[in-house]
VOGU-3710 file (C-alpha; in Angstrom, 3 decimals, decimal comma):
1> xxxxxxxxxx> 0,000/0,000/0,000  1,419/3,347/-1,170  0,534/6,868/-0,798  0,043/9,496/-3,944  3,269/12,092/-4,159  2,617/15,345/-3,352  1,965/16,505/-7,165  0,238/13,691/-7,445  -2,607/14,513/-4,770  -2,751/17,686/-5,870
11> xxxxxxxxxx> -3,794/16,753/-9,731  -6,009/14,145/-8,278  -7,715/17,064/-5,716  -7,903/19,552/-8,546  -9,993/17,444/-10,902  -13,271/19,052/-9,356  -12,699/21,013/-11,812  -13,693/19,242/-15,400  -11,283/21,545/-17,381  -8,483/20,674/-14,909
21> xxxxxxxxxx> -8,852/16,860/-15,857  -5,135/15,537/-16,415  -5,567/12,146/-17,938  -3,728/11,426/-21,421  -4,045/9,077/-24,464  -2,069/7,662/-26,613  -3,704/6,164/-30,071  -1,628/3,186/-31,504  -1,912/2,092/-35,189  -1,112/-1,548/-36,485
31> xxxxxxxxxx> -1,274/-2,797/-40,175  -3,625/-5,627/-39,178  -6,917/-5,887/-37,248  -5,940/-6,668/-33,387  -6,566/-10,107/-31,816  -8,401/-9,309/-29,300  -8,197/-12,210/-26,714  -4,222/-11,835/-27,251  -4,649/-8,682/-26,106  -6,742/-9,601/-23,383
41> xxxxxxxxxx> -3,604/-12,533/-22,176  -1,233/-9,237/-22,648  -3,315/-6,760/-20,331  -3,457/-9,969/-17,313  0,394/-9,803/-17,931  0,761/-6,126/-17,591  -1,585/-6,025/-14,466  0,646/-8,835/-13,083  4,075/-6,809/-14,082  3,109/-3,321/-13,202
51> xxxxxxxxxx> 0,744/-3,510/-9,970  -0,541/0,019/-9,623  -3,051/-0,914/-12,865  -4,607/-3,109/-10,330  -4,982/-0,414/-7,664  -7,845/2,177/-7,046  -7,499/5,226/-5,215  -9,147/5,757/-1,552  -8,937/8,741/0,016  -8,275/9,409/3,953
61> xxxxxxxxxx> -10,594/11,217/5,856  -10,412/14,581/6,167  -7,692/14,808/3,903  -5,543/14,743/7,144  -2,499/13,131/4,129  -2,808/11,501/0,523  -4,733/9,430/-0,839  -3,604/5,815/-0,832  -3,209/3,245/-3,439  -5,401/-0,194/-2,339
71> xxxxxxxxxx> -5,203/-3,484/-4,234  -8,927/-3,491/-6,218  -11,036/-6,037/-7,789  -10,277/-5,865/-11,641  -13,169/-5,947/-13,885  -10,999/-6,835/-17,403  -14,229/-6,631/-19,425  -14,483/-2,467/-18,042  -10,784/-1,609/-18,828  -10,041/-3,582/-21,674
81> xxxxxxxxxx> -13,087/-3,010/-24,558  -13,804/-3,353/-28,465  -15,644/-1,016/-29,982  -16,715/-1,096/-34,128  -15,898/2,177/-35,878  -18,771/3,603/-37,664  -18,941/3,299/-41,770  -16,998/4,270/-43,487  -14,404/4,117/-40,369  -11,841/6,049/-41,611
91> xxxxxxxxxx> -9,479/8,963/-40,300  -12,439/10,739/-38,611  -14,736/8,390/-37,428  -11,413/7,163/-35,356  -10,440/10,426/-33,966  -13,841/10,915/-33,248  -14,519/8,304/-31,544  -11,173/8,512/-29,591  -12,601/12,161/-28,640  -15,599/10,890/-26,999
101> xxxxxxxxxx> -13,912/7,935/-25,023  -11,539/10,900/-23,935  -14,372/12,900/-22,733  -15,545/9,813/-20,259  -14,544/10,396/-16,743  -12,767/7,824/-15,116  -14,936/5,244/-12,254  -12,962/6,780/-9,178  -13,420/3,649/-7,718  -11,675/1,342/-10,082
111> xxxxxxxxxx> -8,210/1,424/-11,391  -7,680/4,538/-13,286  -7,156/3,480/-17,116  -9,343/1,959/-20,193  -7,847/0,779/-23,232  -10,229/0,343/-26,409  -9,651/-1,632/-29,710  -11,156/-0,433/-32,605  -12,252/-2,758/-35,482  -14,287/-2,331/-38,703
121> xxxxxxxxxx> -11,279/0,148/-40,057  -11,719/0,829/-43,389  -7,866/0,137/-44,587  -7,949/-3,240/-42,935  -5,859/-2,534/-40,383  -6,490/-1,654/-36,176  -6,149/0,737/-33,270  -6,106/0,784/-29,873  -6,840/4,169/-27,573  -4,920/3,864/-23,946
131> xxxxxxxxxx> -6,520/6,295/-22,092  -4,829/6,500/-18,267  -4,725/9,232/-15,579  -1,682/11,399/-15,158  -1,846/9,987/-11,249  -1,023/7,118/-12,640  2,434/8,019/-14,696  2,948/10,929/-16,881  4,224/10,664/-20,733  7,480/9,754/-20,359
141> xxxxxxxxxx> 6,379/6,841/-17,849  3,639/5,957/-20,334  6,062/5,341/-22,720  8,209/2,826/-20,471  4,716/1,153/-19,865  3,660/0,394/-23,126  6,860/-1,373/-23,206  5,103/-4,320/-21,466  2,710/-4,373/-24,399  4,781/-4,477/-27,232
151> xxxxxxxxxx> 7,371/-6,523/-28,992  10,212/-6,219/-31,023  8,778/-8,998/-33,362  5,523/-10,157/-34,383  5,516/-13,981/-32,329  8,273/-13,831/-29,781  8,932/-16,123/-27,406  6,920/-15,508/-24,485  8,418/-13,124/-22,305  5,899/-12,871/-19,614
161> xxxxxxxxxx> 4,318/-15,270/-17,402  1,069/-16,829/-17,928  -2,055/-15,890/-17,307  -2,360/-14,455/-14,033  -4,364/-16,484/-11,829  -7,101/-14,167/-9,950  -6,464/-14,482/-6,154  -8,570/-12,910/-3,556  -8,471/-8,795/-2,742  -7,368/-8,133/0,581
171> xxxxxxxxxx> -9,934/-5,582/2,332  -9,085/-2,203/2,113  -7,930/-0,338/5,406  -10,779/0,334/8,007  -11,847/4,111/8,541  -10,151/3,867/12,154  -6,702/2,381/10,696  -6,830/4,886/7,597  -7,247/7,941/9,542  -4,291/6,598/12,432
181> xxxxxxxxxx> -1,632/5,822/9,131  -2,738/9,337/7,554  -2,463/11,207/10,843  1,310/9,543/10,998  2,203/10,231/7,269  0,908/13,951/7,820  3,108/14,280/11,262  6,168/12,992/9,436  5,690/15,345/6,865  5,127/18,540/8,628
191> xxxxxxxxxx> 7,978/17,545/10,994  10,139/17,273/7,696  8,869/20,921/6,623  9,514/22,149/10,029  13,232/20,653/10,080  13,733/22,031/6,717  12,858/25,422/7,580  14,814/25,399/10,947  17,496/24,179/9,157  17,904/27,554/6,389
201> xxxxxxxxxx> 17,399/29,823/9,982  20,006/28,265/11,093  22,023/29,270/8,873  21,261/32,874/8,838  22,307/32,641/12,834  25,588/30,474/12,640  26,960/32,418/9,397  25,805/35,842/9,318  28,506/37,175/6,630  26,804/34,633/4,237
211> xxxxxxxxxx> 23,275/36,180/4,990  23,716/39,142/2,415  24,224/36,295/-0,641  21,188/33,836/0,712  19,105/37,552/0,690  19,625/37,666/-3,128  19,537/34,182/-3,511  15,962/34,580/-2,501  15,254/37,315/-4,368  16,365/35,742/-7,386
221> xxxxxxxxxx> 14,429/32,853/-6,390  11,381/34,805/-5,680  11,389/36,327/-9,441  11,961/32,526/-11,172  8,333/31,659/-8,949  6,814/34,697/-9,981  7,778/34,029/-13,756  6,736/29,821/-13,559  4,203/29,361/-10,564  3,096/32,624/-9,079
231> xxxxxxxxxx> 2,098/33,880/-12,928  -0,785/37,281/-11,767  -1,340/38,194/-16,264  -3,729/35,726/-18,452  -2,895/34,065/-21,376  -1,551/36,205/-24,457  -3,680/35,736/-27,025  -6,859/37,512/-28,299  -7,829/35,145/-30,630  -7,791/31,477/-29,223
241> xxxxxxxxxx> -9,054/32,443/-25,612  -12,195/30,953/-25,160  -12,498/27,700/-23,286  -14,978/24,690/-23,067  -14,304/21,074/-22,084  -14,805/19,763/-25,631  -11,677/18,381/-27,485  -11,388/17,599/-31,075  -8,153/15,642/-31,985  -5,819/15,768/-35,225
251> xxxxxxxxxx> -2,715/13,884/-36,185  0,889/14,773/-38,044  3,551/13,167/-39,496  6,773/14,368/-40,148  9,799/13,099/-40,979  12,626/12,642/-38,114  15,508/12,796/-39,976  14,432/15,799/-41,875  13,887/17,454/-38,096  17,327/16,573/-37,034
261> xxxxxxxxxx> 19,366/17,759/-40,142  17,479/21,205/-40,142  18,063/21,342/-35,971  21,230/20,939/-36,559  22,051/23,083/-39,691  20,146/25,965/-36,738  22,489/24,957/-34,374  19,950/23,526/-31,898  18,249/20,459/-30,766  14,872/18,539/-32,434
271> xxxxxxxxxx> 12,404/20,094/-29,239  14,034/23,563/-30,296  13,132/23,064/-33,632  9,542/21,351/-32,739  8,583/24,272/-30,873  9,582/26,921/-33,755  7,636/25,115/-36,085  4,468/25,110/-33,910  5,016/28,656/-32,702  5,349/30,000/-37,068
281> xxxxxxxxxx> 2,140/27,986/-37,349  0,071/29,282/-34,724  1,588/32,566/-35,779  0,764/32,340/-39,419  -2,995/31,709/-37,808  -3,174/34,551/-35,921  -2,365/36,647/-38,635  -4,421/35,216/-41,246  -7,487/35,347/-38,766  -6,193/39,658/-38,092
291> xxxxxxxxxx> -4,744/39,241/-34,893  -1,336/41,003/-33,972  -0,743/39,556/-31,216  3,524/38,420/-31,221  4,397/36,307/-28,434  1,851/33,518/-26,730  2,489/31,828/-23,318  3,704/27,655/-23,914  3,420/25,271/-20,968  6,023/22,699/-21,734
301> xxxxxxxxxx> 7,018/19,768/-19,155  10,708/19,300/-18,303  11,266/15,324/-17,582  13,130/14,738/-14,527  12,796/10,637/-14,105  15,401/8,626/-13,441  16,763/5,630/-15,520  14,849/2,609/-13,634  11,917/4,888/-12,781  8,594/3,545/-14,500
311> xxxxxxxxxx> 5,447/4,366/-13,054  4,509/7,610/-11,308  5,728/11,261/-12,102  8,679/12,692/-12,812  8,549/16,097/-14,702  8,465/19,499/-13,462  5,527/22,042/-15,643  7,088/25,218/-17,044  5,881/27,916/-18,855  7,777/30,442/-21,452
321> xxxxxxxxxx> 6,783/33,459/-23,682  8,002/32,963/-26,942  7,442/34,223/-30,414  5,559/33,429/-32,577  5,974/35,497/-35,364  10,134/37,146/-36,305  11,611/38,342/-39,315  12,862/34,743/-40,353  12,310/31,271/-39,572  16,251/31,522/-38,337
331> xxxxxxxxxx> 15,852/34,157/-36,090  12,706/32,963/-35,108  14,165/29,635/-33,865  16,978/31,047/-32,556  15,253/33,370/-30,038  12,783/30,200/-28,980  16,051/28,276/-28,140  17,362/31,214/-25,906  13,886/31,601/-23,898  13,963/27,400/-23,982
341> xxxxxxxxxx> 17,616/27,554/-22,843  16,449/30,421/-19,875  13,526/29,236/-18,842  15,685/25,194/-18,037  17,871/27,737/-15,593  15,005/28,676/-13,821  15,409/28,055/-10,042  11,682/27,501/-9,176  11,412/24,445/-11,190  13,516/22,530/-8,587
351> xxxxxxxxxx> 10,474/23,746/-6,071  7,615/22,084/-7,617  7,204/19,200/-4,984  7,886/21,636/-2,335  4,898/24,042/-2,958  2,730/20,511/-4,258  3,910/19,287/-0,048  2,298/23,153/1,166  -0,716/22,966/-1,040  -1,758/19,496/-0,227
361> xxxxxxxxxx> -2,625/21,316/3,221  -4,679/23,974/1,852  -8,698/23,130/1,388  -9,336/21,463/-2,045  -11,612/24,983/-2,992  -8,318/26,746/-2,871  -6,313/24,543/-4,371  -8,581/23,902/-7,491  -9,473/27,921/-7,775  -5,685/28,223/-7,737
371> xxxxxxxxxx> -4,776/25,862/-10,354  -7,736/26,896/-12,878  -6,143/30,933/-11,928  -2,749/29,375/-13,364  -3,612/26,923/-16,293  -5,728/30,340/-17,232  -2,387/31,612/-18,094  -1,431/28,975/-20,977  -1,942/29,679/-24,621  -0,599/26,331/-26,001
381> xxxxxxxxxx> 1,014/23,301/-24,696  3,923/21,106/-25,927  5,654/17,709/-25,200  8,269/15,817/-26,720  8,889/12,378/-26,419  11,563/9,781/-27,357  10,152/6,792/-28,756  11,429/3,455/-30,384  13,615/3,707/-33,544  12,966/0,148/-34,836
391> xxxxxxxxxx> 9,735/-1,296/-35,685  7,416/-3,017/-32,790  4,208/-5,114/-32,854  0,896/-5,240/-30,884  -0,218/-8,921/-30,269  1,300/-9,862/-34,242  0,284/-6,585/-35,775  2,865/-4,366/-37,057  2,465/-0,899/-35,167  2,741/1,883/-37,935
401> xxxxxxxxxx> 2,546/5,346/-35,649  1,709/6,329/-32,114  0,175/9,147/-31,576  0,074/10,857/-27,844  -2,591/13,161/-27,219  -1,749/15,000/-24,075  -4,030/16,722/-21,776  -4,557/20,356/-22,402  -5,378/21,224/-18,879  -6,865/24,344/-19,339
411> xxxxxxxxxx> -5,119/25,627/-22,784  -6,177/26,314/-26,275  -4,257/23,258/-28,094  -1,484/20,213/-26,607  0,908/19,286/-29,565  2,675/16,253/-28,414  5,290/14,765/-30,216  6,603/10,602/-30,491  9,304/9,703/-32,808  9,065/6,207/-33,959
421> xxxxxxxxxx> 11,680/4,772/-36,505  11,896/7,632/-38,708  8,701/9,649/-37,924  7,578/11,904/-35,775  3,949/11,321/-34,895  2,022/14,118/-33,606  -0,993/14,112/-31,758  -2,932/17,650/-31,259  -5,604/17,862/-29,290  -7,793/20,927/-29,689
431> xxxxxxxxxx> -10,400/22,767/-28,033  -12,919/23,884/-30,491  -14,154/27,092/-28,658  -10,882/28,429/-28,909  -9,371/27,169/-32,410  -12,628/28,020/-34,095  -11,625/26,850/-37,610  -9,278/23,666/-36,977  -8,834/22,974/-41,035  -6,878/26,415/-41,224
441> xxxxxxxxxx> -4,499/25,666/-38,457  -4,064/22,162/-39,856  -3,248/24,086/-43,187  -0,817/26,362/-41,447  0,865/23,482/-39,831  0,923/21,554/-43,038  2,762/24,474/-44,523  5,131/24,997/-42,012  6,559/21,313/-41,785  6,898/21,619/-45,410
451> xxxxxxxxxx> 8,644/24,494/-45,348  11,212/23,534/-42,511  11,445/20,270/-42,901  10,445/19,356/-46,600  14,571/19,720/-48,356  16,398/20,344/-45,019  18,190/23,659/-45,111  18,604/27,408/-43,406  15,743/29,383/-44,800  16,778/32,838/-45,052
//
């Protein structure tokens, strides 16, 4: 039995709010319909391997410390479904229905994921939607968990046990225990606050010629939590600021390769360049719909897990101004890598779990009212993530692309990014109220891959 993290409870106390909702997907394509009851052998597997899929969530009373994670009854036929696309199931009718499986809260009192497999696709081949809650893992752990699903051929040797053989569900803790272990777990972790604290006055009183340098360390500090947590303007743009809790979702492909020669030839690295290329299309969108607005506020997570770390979360969230219009795609990208390069320095970032530890003491109405107050600040979102560079299979189907769609949270627009062998596959999930005519955007994005990317070179 664990306990949520600190940014963890504080996602899961902040979903109140439906626009706040942090769950993500991720929409695999394979050449060939999926076999189903292979995939239903894999998911007993992956339950088996990676337990937290077969935990729910149960709060403690009074929210006196986390939430815990208790051993659950799993229902396969709720988290593992098929579902057949509607005629002429193509492109659309997937997204679509993707969309609306996105828009389905998650049973609070069942493990917090759902995959779906789609058949009836009109090219003969299959999908599968993995829809699980950023409690859970964020993207880059995502990634390392759909590693138990795959394979690096189509009929390997099995790699996994059997079956798992359904044992009984230990009962979950009694109100009386509950509230005792969450009255400990909240003692320890004021006491740690509290030794923290006296530890930095300490300081100040057995080194008082170092107090002048900790004075501007603190101011400098106090300006980097001002610029990424403590944000008082909205978002910048007068164009995509309405909100709703619809989504829409697209897909891109571009070619890898074709990103890495021209990130290089800039002198930069492939998120550098991923970002510049968003930020010229959503510029050439703003201007072709009259607006003059120049710069936009990006939300953009930082990954900080460790090499054997696989489930839970390990990023910190930033947010940077940047551009989005300049008088060429090279100076353009070259002032986004400066802000990128700035914004990395930033000592707040390393404070996230800190103020997540404070907040988780603060009523849930505060909390929530202060995260919509921030997220309200966010024009766009990005992510980029490193995926395989050979070819894997689902079950015996070749997988062709994987598409993440990451939460918006609040925003306009997520672009995520997935390189797989030598694509990048983008997923872009869009709120409607706010990009009011999604085939112009697509049209601007279409144009700018082709321009930067098309015949790799420095545009003047």
């Amino acid at each position: 039995m664990t306990r949520m993290s600190d940014v963890e409870a504080v996602m899961w106390t902040v979903e109140s709010d439906p626009t706040l909702r942090c769950d993500f997907c991720n929409l695999t394509i394979v050449d060939s319909p999926i076999d189903f009851e292979r995939m239903q052998d894999r998911i007993h597997d992956i339950v088996r391997a990676i337990p937290k899929l077969g935990q729910r969530v149960v709060e403690t009373p009074f929210r006196l410390a986390n939430p815990q994670w208790v051993d659950a009854d799993l229902d396969l036929a709720y988290h593992l479904q098929q579902v057949e696309l509607a005629a002429p199931g193509g492109e659309r009718e997937l997204l679509d229905a993707c969309a609306a499986l996105a828009d389905q809260n998650f049973d609070r009192d069942r493990p917090l994921w759902r995959f779906t497999v789609f058949s009836g696709l009109a090219n003969g081949g299959g999908a599968m939607l993995q829809k699980v809650h950023h409690a859970i893992t964020d993207g880059v752990g995502g990634l390392k968990l759909s590693l138990e699903i795959v394979d690096f051929e189509a009929n390997p040797p099995s790699k996994r046990a059997l079956r798992t053989v359904t044992t009984p569900v230990p009962p979950g803790p009694s109100l009386v225990d509950s509230a005792r272990n969450a009255i400990v777990d909240a003692t320890t972790r004021t006491v740690n606050l509290a030794t923290s604290a006296i530890s930095n006055t300490s300081k100040v009183v057995t080194d008082p010629l170092g107090a002048p340098g900790r004075v501007n360390d603190a101011f400098s500090f106090a300006g980097s939590l001002r610029r990424q947590l403590l944000i008082t303007e909205g978002a910048r743009s007068d164009l995509i600021d309405d909100r709703s809790n619809e989504r829409r979702f697209e897909t891109r492909n571009v070619s890898i390769s074709a990103m890495k020669e021209q990130a290089r030839k800039y002198g930069g690295t492939l998120n550098d360049l991923f970002v510049a290329m968003v930020a010229d299309a959503l510029g050439q969108y703003h201007r072709m719909l009259g607006s003059e607005v120049r710069e936009l506020r990006m939300a953009m997570p930082v990954n900080t897990r460790g090499k054997h770390d696989i489930g839970g979360n390990h990023f910190t969230p930033t947010r940077v101004v940047v551009p989005i219009e300049s008088d060429s795609p090279m100076a353009l990208f070259k002032e986004i890598q400066t802000r990128l390069e700035q914004t990395k320095l930033e000592r707040a970032l390393n404070s996230a779990a800190l103020l997540a530890s404070l907040a988780t003491n603060l009523p849930a109405a505060m909390i929530t009212a202060a995260a919509r107050n921030q997220t309200s600040t966010i024009d766009f979102a990005t992510s980029n993530l490193r995926g395989s560079p050979a070819p894997l299979f689902l079950v015996g189907s070749r997988i062709t692309a994987n598409y993440p769609l990451g939460p918006r949270t609040g925003c306009a627009i997520n672009f995520s990014l997935l390189s797989y062998c030598d694509e990048a596959n983008i997923g872009i999930n869009i709120d409607p109220a706010a990009i009011t005519d999604p085939a112009l955007l697509l049209k601007c994005l279409d144009t700018t891959f082709e321009t930067w990317c098309a015949n790799p070179s420095v545009p003047s």
